[in-house]
C-alpha positions as CSV (number, residue, x, y, z in Angstrom):
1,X,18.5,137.2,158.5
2,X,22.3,137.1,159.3
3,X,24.0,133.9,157.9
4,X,27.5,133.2,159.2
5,X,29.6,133.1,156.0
6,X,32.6,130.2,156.6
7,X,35.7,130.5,154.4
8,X,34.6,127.5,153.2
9,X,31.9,128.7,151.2
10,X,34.4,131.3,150.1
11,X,36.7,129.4,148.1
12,X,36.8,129.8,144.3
13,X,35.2,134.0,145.0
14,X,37.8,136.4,143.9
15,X,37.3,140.1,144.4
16,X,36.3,142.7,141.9
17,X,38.8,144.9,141.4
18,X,38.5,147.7,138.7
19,X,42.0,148.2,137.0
20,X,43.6,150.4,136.6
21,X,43.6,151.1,140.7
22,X,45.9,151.9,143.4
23,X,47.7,149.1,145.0
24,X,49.5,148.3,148.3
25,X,51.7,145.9,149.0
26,X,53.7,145.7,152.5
27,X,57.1,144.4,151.8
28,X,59.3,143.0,154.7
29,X,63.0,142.3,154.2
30,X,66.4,143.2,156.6
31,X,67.9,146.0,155.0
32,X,65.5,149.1,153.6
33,X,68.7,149.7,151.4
34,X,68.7,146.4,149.5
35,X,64.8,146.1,149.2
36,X,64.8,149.8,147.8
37,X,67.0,148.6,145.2
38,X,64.9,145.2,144.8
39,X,62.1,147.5,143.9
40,X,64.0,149.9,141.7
41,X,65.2,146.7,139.8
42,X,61.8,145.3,139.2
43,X,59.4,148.3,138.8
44,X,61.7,150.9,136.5
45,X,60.7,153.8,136.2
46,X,57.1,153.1,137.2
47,X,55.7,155.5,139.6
48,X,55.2,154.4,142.8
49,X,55.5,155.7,146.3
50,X,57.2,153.6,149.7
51,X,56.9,154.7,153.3
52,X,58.1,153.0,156.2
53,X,55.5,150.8,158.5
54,X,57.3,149.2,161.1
55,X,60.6,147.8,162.4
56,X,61.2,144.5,164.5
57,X,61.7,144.9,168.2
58,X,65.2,144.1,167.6
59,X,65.9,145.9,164.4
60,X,66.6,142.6,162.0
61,X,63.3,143.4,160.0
62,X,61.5,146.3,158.6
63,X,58.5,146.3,156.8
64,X,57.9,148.8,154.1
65,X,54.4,149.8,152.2
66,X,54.5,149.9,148.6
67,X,51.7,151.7,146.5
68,X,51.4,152.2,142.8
69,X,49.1,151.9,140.0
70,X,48.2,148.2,138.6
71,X,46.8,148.4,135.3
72,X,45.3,145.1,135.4
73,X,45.5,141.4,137.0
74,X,48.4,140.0,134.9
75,X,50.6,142.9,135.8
76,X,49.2,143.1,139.9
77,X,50.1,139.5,139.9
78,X,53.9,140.1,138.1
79,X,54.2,142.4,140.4
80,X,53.9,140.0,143.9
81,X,55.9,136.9,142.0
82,X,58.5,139.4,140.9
83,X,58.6,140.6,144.5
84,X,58.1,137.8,146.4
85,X,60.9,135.8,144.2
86,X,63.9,138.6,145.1
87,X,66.4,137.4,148.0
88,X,66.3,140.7,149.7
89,X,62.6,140.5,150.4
90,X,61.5,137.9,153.0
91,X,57.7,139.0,152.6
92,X,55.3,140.3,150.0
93,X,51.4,141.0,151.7
């Protein structure tokens, strides 16, 4: 039997996610510069690794994939608030 699942029947599930785990987060801001020091500002001396995904057509973004370890919900959450709440980052996914 294939039911259609609707998003609305999906609201209230959360994933299960074993901690700790690997985690990506694409970051999009202006200048790879100030978002690299955005990141070293709020992670440390954490581990973490950041390649470049993609650049606008016209240069004014770039977008940027972070991954490092989470050690659990509170701190994967931190993490995206913490991002999300610096001037130099226009977009946490």
């Amino acid at each position: 039997m294939n039911e259609k699942i609707s998003p609305k029947s999906l609201k209230g599930c959360k994933p299960e996610i074993h901690y700790p785990c690997v985690w990506q987060y694409k970051i999009i801001g202006m200048k790879r510069q100030t978002v690299q020091a955005a990141l070293s500002e709020k992670l440390g001396d954490a581990p973490y690794s950041l390649s470049e995904s993609r650049t606008s057509k016209q240069g004014k973004y770039i977008s940027l994939n972070l991954e490092l370890t989470v050690h659990n919900e509170e701190q994967r959450l931190y993490l995206y608030s913490a991002l999300t709440a610096d001037p130099s980052i226009k977009l946490v996914l």
